[in-house]
PADO-786787 format. One record per residue: residue number from 1; residue in three letters; x, y, z of N, C-alpha, C in turn. Coordinates in steps of 0.02 Angstrom, whole numbers. Example, Ala and Ser with C-alpha at 12.3 -4.5 7.8 and 13.67 -1.06 7.14 Angstrom:
BEGIN
site nr=1	rest=ALA	n_u=660	n_v=-284	n_w=390	ca_u=615	ca_v=-225	ca_w=390	c_u=660	c_v=-165	c_w=390
site nr=2	rest=SER	n_u=642	n_v=-112	n_w=354	ca_u=684	ca_v=-53	ca_w=357	c_u=645	c_v=2	c_w=394
***
This chain:
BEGIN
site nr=1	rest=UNK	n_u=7852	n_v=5199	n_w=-3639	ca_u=7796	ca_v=5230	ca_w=-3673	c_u=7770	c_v=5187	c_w=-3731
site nr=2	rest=UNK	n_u=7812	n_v=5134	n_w=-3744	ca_u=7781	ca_v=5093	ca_w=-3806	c_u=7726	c_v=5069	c_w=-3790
site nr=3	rest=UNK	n_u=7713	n_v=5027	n_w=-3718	ca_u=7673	ca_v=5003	ca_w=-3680	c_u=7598	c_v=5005	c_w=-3659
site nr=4	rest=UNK	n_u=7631	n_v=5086	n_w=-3624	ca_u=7581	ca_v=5132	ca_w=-3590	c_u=7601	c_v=5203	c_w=-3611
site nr=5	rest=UNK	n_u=7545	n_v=5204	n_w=-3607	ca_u=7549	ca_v=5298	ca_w=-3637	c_u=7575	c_v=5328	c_w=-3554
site nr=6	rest=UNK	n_u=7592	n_v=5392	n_w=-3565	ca_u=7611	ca_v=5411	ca_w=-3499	c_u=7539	c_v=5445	c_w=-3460
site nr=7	rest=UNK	n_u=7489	n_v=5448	n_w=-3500	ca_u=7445	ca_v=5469	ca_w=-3443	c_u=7393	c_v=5390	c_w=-3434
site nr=8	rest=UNK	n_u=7406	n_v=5361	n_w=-3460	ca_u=7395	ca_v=5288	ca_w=-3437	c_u=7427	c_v=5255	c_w=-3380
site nr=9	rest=UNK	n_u=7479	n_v=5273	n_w=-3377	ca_u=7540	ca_v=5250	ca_w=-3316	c_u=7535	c_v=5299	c_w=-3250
site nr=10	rest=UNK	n_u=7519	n_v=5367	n_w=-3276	ca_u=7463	ca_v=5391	ca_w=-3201	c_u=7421	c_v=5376	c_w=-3163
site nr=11	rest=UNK	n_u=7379	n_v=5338	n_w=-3194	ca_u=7309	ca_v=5312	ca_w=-3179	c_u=7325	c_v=5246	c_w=-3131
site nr=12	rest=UNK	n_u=7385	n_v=5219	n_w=-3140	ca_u=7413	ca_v=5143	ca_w=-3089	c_u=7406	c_v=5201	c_w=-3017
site nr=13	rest=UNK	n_u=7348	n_v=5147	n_w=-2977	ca_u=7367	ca_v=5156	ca_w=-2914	c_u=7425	c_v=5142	c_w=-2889
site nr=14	rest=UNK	n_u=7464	n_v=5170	n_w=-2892	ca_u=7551	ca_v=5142	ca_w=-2838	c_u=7527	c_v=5122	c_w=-2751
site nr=15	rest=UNK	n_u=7468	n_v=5154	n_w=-2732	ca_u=7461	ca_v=5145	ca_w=-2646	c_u=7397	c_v=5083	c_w=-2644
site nr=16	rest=UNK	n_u=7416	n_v=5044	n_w=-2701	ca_u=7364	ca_v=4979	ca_w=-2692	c_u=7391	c_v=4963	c_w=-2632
site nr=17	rest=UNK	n_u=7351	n_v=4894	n_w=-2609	ca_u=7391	ca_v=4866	ca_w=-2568	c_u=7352	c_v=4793	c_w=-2537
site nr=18	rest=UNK	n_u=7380	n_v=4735	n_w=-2559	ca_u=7391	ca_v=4689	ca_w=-2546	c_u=7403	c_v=4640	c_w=-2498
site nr=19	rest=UNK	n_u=7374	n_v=4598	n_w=-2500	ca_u=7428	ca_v=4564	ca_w=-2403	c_u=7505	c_v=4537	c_w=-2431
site nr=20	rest=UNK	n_u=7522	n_v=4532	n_w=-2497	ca_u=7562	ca_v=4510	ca_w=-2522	c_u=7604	c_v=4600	c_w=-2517
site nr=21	rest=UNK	n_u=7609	n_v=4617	n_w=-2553	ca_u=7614	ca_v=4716	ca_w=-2536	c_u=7649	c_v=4719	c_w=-2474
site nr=22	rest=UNK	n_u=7589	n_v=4725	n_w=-2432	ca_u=7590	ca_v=4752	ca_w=-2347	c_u=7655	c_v=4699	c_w=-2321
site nr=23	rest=UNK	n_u=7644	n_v=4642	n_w=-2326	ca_u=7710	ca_v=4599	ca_w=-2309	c_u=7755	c_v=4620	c_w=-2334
site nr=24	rest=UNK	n_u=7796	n_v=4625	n_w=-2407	ca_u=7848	ca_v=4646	ca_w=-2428	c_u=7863	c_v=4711	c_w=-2392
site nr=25	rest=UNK	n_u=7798	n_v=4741	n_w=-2397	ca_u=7839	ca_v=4822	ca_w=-2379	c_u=7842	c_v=4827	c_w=-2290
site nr=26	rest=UNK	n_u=7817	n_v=4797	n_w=-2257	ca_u=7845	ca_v=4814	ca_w=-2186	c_u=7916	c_v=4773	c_w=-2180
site nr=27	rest=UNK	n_u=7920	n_v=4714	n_w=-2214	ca_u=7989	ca_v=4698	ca_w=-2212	c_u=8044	c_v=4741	c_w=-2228
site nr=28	rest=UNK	n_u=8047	n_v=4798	n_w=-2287	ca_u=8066	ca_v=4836	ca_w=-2317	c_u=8079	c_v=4878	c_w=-2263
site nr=29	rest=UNK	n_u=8025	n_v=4892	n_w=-2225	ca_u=8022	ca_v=4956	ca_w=-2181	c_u=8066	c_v=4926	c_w=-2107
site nr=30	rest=UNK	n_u=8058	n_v=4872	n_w=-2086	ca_u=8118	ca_v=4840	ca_w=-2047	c_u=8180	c_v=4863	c_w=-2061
site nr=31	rest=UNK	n_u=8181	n_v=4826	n_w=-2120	ca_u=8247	ca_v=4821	ca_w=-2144	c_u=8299	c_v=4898	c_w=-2157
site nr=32	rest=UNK	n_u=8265	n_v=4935	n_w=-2167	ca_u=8273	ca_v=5007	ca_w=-2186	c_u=8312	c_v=5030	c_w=-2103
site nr=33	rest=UNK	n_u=8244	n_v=5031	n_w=-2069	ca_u=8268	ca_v=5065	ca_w=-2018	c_u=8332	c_v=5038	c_w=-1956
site nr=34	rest=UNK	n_u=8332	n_v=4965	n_w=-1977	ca_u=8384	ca_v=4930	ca_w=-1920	c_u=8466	c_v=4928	c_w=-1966
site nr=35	rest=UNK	n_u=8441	n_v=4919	n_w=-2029	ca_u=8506	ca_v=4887	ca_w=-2054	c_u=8526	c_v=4930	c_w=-2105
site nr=36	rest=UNK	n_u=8480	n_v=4967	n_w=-2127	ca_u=8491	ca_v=5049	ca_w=-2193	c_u=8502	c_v=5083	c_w=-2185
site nr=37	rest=UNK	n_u=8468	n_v=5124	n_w=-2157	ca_u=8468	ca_v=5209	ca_w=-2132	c_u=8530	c_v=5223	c_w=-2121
site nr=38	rest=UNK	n_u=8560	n_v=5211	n_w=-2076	ca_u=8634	ca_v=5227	ca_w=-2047	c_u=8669	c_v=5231	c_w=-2116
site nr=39	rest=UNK	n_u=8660	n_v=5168	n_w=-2161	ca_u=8717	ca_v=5189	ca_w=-2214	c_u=8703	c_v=5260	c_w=-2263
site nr=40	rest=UNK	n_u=8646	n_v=5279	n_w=-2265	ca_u=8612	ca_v=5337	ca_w=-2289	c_u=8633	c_v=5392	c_w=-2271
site nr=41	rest=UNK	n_u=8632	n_v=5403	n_w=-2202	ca_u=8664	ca_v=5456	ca_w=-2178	c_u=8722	c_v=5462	c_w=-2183
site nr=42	rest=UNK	n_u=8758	n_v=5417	n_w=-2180	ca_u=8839	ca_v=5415	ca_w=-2168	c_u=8869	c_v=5438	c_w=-2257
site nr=43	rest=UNK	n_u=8812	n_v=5414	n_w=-2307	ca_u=8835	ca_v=5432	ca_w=-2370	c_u=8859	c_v=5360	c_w=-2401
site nr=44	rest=UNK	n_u=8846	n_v=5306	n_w=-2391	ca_u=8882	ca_v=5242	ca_w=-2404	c_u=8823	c_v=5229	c_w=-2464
site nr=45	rest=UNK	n_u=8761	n_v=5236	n_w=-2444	ca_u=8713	ca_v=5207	ca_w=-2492	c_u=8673	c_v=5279	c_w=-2510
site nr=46	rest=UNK	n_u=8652	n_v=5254	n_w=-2580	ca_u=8603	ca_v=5294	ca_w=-2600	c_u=8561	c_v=5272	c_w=-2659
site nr=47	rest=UNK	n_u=8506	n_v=5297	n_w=-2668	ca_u=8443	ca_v=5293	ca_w=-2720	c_u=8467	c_v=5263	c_w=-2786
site nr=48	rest=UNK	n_u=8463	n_v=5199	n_w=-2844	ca_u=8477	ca_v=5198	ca_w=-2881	c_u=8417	c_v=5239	c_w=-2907
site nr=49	rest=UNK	n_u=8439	n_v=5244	n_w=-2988	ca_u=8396	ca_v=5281	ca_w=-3055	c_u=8327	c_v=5222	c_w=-3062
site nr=50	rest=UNK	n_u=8345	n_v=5182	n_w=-3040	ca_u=8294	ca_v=5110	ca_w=-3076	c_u=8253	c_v=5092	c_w=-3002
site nr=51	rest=UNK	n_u=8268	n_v=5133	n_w=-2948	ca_u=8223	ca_v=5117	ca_w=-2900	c_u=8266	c_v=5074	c_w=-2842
site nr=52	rest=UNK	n_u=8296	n_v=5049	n_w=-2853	ca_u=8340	ca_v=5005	ca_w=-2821	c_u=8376	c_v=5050	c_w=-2758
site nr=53	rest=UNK	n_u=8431	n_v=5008	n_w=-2719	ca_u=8458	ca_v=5054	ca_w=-2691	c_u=8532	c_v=5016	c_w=-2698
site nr=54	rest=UNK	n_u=8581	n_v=5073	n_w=-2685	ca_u=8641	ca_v=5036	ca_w=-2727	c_u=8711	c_v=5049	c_w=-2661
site nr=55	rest=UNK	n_u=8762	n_v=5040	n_w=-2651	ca_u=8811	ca_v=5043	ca_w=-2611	c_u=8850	c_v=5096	c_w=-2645
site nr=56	rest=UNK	n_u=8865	n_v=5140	n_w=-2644	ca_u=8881	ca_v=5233	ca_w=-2672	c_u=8938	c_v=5213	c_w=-2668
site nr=57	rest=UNK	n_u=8968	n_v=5210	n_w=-2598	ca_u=9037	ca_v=5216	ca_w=-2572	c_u=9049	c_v=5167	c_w=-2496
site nr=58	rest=UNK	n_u=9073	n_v=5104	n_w=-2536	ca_u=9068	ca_v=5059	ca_w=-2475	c_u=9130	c_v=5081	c_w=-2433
site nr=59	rest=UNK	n_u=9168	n_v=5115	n_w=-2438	ca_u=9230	ca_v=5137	ca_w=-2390	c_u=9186	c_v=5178	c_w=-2340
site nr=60	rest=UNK	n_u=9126	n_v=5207	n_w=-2350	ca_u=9087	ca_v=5221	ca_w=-2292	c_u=9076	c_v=5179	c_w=-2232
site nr=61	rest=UNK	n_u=9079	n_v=5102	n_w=-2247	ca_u=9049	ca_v=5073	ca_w=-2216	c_u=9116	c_v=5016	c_w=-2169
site nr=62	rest=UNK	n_u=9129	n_v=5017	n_w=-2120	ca_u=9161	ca_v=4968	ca_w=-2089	c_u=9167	c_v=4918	c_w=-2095
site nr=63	rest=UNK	n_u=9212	n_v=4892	n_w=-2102	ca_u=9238	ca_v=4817	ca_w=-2147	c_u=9193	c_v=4756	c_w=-2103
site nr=64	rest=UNK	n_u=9207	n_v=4791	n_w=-2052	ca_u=9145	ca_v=4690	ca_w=-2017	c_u=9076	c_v=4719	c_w=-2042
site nr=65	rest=UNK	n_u=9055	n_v=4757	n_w=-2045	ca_u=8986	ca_v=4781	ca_w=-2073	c_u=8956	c_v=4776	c_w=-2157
site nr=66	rest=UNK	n_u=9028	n_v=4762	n_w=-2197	ca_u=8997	ca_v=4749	ca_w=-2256	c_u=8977	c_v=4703	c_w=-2285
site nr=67	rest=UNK	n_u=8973	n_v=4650	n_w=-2263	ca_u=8940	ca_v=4573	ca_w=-2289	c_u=8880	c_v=4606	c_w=-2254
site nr=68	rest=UNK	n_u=8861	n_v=4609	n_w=-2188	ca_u=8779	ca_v=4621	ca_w=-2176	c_u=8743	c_v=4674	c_w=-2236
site nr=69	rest=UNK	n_u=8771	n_v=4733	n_w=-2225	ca_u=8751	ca_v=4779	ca_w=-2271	c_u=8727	c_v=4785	c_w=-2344
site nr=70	rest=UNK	n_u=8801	n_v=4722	n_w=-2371	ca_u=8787	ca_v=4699	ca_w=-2449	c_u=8720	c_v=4649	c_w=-2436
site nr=71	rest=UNK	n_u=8704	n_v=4605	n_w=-2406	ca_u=8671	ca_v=4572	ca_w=-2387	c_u=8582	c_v=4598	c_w=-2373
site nr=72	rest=UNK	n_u=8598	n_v=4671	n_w=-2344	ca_u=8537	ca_v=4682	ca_w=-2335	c_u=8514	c_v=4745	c_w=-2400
site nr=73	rest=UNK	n_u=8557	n_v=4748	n_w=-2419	ca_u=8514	ca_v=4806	ca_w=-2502	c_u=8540	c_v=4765	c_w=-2560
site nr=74	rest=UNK	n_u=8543	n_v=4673	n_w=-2543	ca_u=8506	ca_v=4646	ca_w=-2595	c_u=8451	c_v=4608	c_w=-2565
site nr=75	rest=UNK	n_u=8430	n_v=4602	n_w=-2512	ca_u=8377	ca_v=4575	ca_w=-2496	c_u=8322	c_v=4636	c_w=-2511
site nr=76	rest=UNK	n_u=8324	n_v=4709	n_w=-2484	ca_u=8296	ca_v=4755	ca_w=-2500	c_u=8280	c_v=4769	c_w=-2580
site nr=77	rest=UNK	n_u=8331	n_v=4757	n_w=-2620	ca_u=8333	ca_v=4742	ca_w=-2697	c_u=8259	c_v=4697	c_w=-2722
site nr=78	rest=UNK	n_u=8274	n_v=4649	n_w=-2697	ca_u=8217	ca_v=4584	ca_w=-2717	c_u=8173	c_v=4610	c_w=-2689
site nr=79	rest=UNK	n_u=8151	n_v=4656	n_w=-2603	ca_u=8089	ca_v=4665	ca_w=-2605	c_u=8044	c_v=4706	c_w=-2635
site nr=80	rest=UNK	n_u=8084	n_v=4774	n_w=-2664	ca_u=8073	ca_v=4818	ca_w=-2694	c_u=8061	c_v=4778	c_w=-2773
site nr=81	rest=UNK	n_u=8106	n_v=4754	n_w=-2815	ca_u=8095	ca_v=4707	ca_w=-2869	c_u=8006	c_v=4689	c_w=-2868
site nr=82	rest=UNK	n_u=8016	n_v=4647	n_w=-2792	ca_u=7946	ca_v=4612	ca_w=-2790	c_u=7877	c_v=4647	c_w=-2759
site nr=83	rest=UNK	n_u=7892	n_v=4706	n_w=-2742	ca_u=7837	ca_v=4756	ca_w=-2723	c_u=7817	c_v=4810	c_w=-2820
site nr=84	rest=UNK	n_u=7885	n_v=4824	n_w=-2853	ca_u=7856	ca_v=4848	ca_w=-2909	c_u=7807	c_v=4805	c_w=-2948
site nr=85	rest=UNK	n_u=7820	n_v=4752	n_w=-2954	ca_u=7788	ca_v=4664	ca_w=-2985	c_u=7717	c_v=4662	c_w=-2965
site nr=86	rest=UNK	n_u=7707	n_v=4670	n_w=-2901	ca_u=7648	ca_v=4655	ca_w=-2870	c_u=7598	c_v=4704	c_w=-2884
site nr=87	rest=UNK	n_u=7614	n_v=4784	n_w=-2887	ca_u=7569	ca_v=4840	ca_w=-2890	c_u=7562	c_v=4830	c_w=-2948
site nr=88	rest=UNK	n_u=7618	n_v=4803	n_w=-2988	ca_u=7564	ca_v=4823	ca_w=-3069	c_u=7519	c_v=4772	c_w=-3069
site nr=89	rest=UNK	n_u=7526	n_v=4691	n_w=-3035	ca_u=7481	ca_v=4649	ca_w=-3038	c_u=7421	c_v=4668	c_w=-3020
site nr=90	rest=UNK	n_u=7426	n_v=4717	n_w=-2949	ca_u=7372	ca_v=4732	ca_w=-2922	c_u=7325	c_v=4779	c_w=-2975
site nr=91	rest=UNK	n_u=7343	n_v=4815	n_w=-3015	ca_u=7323	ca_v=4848	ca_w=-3057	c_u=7310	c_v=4812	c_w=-3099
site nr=92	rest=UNK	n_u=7303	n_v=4747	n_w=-3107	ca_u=7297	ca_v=4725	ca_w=-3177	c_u=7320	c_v=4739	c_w=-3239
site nr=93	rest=UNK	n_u=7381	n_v=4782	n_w=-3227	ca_u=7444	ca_v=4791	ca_w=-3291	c_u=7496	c_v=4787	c_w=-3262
site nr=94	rest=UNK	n_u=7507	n_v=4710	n_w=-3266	ca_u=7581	ca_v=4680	ca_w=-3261	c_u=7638	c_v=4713	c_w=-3309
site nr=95	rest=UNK	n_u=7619	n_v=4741	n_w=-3372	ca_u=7644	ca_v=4779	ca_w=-3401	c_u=7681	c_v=4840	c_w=-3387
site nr=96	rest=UNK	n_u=7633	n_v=4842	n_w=-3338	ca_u=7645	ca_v=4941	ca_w=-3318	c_u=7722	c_v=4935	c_w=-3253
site nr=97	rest=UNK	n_u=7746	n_v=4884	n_w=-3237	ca_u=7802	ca_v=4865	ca_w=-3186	c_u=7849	c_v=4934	c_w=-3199
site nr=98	rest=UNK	n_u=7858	n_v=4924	n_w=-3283	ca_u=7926	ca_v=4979	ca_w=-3297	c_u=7901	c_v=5060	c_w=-3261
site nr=99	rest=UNK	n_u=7850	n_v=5072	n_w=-3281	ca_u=7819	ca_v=5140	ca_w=-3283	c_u=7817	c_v=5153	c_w=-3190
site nr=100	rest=UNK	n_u=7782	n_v=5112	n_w=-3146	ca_u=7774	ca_v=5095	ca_w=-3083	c_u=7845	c_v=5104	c_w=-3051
site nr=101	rest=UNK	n_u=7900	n_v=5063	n_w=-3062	ca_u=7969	ca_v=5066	ca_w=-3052	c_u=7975	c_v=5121	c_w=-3040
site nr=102	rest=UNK	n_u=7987	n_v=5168	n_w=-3117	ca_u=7993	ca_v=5250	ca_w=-3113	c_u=7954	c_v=5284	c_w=-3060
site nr=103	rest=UNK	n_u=7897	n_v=5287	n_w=-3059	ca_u=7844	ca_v=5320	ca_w=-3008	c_u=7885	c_v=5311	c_w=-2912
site nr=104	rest=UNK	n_u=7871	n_v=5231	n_w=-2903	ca_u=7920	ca_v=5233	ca_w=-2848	c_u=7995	c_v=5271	c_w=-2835
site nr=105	rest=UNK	n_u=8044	n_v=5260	n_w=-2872	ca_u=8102	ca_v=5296	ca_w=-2906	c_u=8106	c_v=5357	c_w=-2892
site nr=106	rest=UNK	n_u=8077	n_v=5383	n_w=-2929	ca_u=8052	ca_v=5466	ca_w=-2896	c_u=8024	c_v=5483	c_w=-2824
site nr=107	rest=UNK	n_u=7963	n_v=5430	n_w=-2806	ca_u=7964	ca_v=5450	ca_w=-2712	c_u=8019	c_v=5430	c_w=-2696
site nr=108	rest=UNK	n_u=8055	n_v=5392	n_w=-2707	ca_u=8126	ca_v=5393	ca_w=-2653	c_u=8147	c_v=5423	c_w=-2635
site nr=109	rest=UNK	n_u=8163	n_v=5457	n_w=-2703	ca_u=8209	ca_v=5538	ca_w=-2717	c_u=8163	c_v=5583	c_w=-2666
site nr=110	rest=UNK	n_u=8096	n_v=5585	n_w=-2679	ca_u=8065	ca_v=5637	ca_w=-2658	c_u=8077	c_v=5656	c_w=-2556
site nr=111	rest=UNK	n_u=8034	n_v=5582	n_w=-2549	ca_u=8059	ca_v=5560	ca_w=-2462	c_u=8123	c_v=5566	c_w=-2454
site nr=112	rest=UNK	n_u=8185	n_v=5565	n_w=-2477	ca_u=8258	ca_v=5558	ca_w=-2453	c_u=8260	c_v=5626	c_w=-2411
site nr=113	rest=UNK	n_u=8285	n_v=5598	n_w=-2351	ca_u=8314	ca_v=5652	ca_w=-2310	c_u=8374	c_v=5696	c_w=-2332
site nr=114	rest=UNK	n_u=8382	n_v=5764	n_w=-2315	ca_u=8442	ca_v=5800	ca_w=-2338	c_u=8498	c_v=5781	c_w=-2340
site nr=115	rest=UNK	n_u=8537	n_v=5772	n_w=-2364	ca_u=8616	ca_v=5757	ca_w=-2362	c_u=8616	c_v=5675	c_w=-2397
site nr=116	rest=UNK	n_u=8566	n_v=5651	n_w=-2408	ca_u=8544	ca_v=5575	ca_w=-2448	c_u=8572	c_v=5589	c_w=-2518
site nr=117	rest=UNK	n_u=8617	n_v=5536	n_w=-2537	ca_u=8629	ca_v=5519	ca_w=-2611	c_u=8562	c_v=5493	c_w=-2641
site nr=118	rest=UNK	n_u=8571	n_v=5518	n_w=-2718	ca_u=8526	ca_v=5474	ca_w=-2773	c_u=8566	c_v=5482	c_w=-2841
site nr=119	rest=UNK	n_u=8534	n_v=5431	n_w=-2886	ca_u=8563	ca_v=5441	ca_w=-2933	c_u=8523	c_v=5466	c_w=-2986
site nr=120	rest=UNK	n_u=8542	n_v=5519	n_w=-3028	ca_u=8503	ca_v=5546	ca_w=-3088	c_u=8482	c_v=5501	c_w=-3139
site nr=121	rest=UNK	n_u=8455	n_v=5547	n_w=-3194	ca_u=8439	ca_v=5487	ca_w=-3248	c_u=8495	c_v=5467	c_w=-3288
site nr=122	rest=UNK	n_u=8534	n_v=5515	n_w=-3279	ca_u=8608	ca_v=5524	ca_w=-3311	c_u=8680	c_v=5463	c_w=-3298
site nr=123	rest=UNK	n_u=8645	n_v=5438	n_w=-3236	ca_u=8694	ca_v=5381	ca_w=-3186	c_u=8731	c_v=5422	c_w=-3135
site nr=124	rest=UNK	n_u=8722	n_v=5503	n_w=-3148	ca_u=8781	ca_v=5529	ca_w=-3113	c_u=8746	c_v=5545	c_w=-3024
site nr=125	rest=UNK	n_u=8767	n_v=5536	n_w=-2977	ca_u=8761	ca_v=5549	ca_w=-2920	c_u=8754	c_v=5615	c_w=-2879
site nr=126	rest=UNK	n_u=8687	n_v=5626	n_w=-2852	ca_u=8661	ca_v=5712	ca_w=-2814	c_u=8663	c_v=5687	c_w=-2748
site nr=127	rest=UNK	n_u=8684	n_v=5743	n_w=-2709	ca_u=8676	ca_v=5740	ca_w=-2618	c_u=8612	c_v=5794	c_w=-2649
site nr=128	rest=UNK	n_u=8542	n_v=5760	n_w=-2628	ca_u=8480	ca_v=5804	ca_w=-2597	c_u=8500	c_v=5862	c_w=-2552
***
């Protein structure tokens, strides 16, 4: 809020969209559905507070499966990183990244299917 006022940080289109955008995020959306999802359901991964997505409980996940897995929600990390980056560019307030972050952050939470981990503002961990 030092930044941007909070009804200033409303006004960021979040559904700009870019060819720079649209690339990151269908990669995202690959990546989600071949190499993510499963850990979602199973309870292994869930929603960080900062937008991110984080490994909850890697004993979820099968030991030959966790180098890919770690592998693919930090590649998902950087694209998300680099999709918050871009919308505020697209907005012309590179500034507004922090505020944007949050906004995404919250649809996560919002879209997460039932039984999906996230994490509060608190750090502490909700099954939706």
């Amino acid at each position: 809020d030092l930044l941007i006022s909070p009804a200033a940080a409303q006004s960021a289109d979040i559904t700009i969209r870019t060819p720079a955008i649209k690339a990151i995020q269908d990669r995202m959306a690959a990546r989600f559905q071949g190499a993510l999802e499963p850990h979602f359901d199973s309870g292994a991964l869930g929603f960080g507070k900062d937008g991110t997505i984080v490994v909850r409980d890697a004993s979820k996940i099968a030991l030959k499966d966790r180098v890919g897995v770690n592998q693919a929600v930090a590649e998902d990390n950087r694209d998300r990183n680099a999709v918050y980056r871009e919308v505020a560019v697209a907005n012309n307030h590179p500034e507004w990244e922090g505020q944007i972050r949050e906004t995404f952050a919250k649809q996560w939470v919002a879209s997460a299917h039932a039984g999906w981990w996230y994490q509060a503002g608190d750090g502490s961990w909700k099954q939706k």
